[in-house]
C-alpha positions in Angstrom: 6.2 -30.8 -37.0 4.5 -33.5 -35.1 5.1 -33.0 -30.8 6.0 -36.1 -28.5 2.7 -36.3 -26.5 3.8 -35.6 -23.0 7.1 -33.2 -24.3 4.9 -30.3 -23.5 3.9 -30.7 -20.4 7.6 -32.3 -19.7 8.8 -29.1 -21.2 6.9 -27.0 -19.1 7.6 -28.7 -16.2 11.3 -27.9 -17.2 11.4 -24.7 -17.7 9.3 -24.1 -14.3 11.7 -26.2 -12.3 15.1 -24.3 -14.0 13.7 -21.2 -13.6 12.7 -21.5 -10.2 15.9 -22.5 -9.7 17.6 -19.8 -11.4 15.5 -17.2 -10.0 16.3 -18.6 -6.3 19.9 -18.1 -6.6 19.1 -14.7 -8.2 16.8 -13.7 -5.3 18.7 -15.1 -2.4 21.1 -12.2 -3.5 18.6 -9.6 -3.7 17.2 -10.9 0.0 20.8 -10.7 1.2 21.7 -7.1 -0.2 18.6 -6.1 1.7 19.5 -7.6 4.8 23.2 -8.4 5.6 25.9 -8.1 2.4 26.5 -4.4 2.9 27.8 -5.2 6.9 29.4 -8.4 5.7 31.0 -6.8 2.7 31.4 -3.5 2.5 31.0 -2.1 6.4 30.8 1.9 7.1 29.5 3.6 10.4 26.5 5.2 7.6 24.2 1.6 7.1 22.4 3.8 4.1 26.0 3.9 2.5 26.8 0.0 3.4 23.2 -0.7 1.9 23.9 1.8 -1.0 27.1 -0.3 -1.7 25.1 -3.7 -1.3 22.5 -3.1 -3.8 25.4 -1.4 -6.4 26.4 -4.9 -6.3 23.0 -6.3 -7.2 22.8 -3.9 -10.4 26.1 -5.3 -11.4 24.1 -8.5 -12.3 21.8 -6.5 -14.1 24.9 -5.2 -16.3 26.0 -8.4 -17.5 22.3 -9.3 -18.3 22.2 -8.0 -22.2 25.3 -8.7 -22.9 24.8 -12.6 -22.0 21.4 -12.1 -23.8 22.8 -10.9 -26.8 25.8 -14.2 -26.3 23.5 -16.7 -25.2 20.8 -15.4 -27.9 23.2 -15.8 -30.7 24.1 -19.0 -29.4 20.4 -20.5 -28.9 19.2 -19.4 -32.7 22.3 -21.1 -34.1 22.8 -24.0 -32.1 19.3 -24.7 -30.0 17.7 -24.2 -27.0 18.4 -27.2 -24.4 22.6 -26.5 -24.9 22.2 -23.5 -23.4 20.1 -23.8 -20.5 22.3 -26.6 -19.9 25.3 -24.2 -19.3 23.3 -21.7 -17.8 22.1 -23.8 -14.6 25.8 -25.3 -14.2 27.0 -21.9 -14.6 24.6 -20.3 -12.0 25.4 -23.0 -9.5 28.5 -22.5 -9.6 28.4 -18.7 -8.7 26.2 -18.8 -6.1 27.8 -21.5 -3.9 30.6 -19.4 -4.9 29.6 -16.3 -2.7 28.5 -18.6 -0.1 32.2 -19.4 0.1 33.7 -15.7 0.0 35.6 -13.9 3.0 34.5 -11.0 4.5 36.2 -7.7 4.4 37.6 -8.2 7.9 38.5 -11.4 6.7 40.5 -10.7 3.3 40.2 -6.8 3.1 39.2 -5.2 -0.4 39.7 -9.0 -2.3 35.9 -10.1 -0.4 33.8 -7.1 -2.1 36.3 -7.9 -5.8 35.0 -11.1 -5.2 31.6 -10.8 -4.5 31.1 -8.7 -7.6 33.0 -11.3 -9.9 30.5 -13.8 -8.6 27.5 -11.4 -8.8 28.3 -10.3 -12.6 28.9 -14.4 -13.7 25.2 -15.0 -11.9 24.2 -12.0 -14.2 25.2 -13.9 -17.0 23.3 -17.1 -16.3 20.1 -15.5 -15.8 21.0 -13.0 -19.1 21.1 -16.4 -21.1 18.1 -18.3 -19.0 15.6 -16.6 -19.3 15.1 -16.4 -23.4 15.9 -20.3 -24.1 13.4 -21.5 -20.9 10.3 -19.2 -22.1 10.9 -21.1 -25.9 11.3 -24.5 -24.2 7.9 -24.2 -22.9 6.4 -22.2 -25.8 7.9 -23.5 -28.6 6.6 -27.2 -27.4 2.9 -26.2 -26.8 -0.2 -27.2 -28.7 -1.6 -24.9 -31.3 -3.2 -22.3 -29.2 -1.6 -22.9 -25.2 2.0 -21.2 -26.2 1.3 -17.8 -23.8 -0.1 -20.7 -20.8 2.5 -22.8 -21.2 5.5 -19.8 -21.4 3.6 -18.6 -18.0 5.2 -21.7 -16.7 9.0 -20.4 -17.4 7.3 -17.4 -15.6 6.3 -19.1 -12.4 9.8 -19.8 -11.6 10.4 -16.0 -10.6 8.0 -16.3 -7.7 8.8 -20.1 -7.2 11.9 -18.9 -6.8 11.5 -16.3 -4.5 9.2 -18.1 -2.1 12.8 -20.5 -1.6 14.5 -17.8 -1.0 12.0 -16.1 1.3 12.1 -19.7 3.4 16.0 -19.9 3.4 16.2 -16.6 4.9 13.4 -16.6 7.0 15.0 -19.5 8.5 18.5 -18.6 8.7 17.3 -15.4 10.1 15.5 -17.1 13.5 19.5 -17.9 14.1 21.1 -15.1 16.9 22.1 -12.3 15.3 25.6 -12.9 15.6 25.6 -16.3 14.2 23.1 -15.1 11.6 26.2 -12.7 10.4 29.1 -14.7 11.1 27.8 -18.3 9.3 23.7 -18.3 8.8 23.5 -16.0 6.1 25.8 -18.4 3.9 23.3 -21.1 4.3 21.0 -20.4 1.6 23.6 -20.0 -1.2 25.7 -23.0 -0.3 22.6 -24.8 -1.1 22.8 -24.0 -4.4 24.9 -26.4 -5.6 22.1 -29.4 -4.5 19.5 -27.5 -6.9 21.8 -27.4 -9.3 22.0 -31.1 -9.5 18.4 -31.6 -9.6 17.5 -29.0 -12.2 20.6 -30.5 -14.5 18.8 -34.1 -14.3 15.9 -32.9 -15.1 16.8 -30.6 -18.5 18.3 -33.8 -19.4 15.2 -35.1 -19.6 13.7 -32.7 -22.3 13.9 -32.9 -26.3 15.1 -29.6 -28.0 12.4 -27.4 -29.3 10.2 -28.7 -32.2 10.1 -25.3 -33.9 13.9 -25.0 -33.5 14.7 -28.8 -35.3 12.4 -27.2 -38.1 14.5 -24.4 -38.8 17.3 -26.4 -38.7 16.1 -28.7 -41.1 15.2 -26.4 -43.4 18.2 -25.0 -43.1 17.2 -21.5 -42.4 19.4 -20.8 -38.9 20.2 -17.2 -39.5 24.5 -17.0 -39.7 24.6 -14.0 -37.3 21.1 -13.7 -35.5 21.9 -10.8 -33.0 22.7 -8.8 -36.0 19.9 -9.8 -38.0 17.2 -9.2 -35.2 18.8 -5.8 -34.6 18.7 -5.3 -38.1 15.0 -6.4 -39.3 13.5 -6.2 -35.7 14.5 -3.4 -33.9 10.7 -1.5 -32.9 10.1 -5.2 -31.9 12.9 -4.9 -29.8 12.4 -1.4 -28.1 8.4 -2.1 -27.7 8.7 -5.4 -26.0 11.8 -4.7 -23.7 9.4 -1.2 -22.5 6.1 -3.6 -22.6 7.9 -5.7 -19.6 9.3 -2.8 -17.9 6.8 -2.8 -14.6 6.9 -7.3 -14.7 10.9 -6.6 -14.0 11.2 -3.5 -11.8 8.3 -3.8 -9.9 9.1 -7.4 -8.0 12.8 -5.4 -6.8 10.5 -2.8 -5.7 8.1 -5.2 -3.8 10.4 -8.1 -2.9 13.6 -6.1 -2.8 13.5 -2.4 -1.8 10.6 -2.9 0.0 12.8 -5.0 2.9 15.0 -1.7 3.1 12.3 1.4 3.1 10.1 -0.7 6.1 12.9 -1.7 8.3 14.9 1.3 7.6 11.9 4.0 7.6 8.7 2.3 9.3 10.7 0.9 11.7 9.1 -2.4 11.0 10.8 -5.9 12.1 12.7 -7.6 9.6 11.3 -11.2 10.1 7.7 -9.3 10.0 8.9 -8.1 6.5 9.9 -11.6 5.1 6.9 -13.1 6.8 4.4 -10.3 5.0 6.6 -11.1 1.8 6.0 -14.7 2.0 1.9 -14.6 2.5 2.3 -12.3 -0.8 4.4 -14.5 -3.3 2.4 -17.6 -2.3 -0.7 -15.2 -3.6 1.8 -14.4 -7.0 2.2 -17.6 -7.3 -1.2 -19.1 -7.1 -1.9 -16.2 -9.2 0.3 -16.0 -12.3 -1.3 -18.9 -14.0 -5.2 -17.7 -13.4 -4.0 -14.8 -15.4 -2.2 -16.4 -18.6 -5.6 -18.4 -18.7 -7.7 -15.2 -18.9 -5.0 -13.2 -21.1 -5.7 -16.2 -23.6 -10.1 -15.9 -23.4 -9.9 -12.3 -23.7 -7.3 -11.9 -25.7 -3.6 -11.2 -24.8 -3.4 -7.8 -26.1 -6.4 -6.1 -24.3 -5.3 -8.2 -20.9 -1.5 -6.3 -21.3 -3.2 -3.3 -21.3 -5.5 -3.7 -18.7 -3.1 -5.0 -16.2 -0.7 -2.0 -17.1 -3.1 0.7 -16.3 -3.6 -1.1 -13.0 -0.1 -1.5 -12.2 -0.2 2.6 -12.8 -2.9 2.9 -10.0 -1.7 0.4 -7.4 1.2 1.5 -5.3 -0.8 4.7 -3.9 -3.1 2.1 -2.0 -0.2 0.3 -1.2 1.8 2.6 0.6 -1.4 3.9 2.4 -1.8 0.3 3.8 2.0 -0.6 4.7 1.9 2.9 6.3 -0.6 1.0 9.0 2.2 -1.3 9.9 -0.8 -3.9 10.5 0.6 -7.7 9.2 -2.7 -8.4 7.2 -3.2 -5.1 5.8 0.5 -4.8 4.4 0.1 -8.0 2.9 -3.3 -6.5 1.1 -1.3 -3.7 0.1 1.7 -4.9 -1.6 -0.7 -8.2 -2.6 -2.9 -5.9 -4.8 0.8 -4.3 -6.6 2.7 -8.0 -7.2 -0.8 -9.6 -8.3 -1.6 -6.6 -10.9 2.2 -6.5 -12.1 2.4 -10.5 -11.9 -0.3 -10.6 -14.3 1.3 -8.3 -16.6 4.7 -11.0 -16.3 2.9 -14.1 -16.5 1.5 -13.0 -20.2 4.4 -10.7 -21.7 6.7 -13.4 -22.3 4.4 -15.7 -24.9 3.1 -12.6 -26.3 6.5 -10.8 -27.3 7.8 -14.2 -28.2 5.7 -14.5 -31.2 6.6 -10.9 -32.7 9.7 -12.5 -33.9 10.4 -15.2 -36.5 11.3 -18.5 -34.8 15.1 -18.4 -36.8 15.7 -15.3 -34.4 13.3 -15.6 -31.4 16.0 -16.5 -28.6 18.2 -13.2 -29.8 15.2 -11.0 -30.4 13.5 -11.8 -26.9 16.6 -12.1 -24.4 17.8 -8.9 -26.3 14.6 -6.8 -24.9 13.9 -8.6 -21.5 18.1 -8.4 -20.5 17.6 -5.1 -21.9 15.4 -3.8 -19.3 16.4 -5.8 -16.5 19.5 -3.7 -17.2 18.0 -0.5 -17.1 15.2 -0.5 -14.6 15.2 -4.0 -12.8 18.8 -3.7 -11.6 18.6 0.3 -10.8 15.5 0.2 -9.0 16.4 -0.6 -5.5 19.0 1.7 -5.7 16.6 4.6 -7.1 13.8 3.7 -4.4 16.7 3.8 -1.8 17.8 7.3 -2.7 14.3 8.5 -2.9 13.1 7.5 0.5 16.4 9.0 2.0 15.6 12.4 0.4 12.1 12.6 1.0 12.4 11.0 4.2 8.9 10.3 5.9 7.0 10.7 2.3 6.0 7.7 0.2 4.3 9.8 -2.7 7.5 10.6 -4.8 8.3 6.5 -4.1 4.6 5.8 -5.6 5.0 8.2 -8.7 8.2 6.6 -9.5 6.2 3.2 -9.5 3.4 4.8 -11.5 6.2 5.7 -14.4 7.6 2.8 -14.3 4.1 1.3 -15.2 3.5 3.7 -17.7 6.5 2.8 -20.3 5.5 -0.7 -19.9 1.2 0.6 -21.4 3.4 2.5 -24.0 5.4 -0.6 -24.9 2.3 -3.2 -25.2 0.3 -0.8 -27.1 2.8 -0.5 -29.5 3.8 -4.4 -29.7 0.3 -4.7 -30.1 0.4 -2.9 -33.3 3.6 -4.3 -34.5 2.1 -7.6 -33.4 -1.4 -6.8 -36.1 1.2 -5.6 -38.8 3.3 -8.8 -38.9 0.6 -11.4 -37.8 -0.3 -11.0 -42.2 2.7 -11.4 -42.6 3.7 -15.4 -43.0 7.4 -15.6 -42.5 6.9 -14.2 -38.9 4.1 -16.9 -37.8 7.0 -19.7 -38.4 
């Protein structure tokens, strides 16, 4: 099917700006488990315990991920990919300025933490449904050749993202400390709502996915996709959802944990945290696109695996540098994990993309990215939090755990890999 002439680059450009969006109000949660929800929320005289509570909340995101992937994937295969990223900004705005609104505990007792998690579990549900129908905006819309460059671009939103969220709270944090907790730390999610607008205008803007309209037209939208994916699709599935493992659940353990175990354990100022993060997602970011280019002049496959056997060697150097408490040489250290695990995130989501046919692509990909956002993304803050408080003064179990986590993502692309060389003969899966 013949493409409008600038509709990639338009859709690209889309699925960057909703993404970053997305993954800003995503993030400024994370930032604000880290830093202030557990006091605001759910105080105790043990911070580990209000922290422990704070980032319980956080997973509960993570919970309603594959269930809204499996709902929103149904929904996308059967009825096309603009509707629901549509739905999923508006209902993402409306979440986030949401919390920005809630009481505190001294304020309305046990209804503030009921709320916060209602809140938390609809924002889960936005980015469960996101994610799937941005990456096939921009892919399914790309010339013959570019569709792992231009998915990168739905890709770029997470650090995007993140370097908003990094700026709201590095400036709502210069506030005084008690201003910063009564009022400042609301700030970045009542802003929400004005990004909303902006990324709703701009979706507008975009035609719905050429590949899409020819399944459609020929009539060949499967009844029940979920089903069907499950059903024909189901190594696809388990391969890709492990091949992203380290791209999910190594950013929480960068830009999330990371906050807690250096303020908490290094004794290490907070704003000297966010400041180190900030020099390191502007590095991501510049980053991410460098590497889809190489993944697609090497080849995608080998890349995957490259970048996961260096995600495997890369968080014993950078705990040895963080452990120097030294601005410049933490930002090295974590640098040379997000880079190397970046890489890895910027590629994943063209490459797993095309292991399904295009009639069940939104279902089969949300299915194994919500899948392990669920299982790892959302658990490990919590897991790195119990870790450091057990082995209190040792970063080596913290680095293993980071090392395994890397590993089931080399097991997962070397298997998609083969999958990938068994069904690229195959025609009905290169639709």
């Amino acid at each position: 099917m013949q493409r409008t002439s600038n509709q990639p680059r338009r859709a690209a450009a889309a699925a960057f700006i909703g993404t970053t969006i997305e993954f800003y109000d995503f993030y400024i949660y994370a930032t604000a488990a880290a830093l202030v929800l557990g006091q605001i929320f759910f105080p105790s005289e043990d911070p580990m315990l209000s922290t422990l509570a704070a980032f319980g909340t956080f997973a509960v995101g993570f919970i309603a991920r594959p269930m809204a992937g499996m709902v929103f994937g149904h929904l996308g295969d059967r009825l096309g990919r603009k509707k629901m990223l549509l739905f999923t900004m508006f209902l993402m705005g409306i979440a986030t300025t949401g919390i920005g609104l809630l009481p505190s505990y001294a304020t309305a007792g046990i209804w503030a933490p009921i709320g916060l998690v209602a809140l938390r579990f609809i924002q889960g549900i936005s980015v469960g449904g996101e994610w799937g129908g941005a990456v096939l905006m921009a892919s399914e819309h790309a010339p013959a050749g570019r569709k792992t460059f231009y998915a990168s671009f739905a890709q770029l939103g997470s650090p995007a993202g993140l370097l908003l969220a990094l700026i709201a709270f590095r400036l709502a944090t210069s506030l005084e400390q008690e201003d910063f907790l009564e009022w400042g730390w609301r700030i970045p999610f009542l802003a929400s709502g004005v990004l909303m607008c902006v990324g709703l205008v701009i979706r507008f803007g975009v035609q719905e996915s050429p590949e899409f309209k020819e399944v459609r037209e020929n009539n060949e939208t499967a009844k029940y996709p979920v089903l069907e994916v499950i059903r024909t699709c189901w190594k696809q599935i388990l391969f890709a959802a492990a091949a992203v493992t380290i791209g999910s659940a190594g950013f929480f353990f960068t830009n999330t944990f990371m906050i807690t175990y250096v303020t908490q354990y290094q004794g290490i100022a907070r704003s000297t945290i966010l400041d180190c993060l900030f020099l390191v997602t502007i590095i991501q970011f510049i980053s991410q696109p460098c590497s889809a280019l190489l993944a697609e002049r090497i080849g995608e496959g080998r890349f995957l695996k490259l970048v996961a056997l260096l995600c495997m060697a890369v968080p014993y150097p950078m705990f040895l540098l963080v452990g120097t408490q030294n601005l410049i040489l933490m930002t090295l250290g974590i640098s040379m994990a997000v880079v190397t695990l970046s890489a890895l995130y910027a590629v994943i989501a063209g490459y797993m993309s095309q292991a399904f046919p295009a009639r069940l692509r939104y279902s089969g990909i949300s299915i194994a990215y919500q899948l392990i956002c669920a299982v790892a993304g959302g658990t490990t803050p919590l897991i790195g939090t119990l870790l450091a408080s057990k082995f209190a003064g040792q970063w080596l179990p913290l680095a293993v755990y980071f090392t395994l986590l890397s590993a089931v993502s080399l097991i997962g692309v070397c298997g998609l890999a083969r999958l990938r060389g068994e069904t690229d003969a195959t025609p009905a899966l290169a639709r």
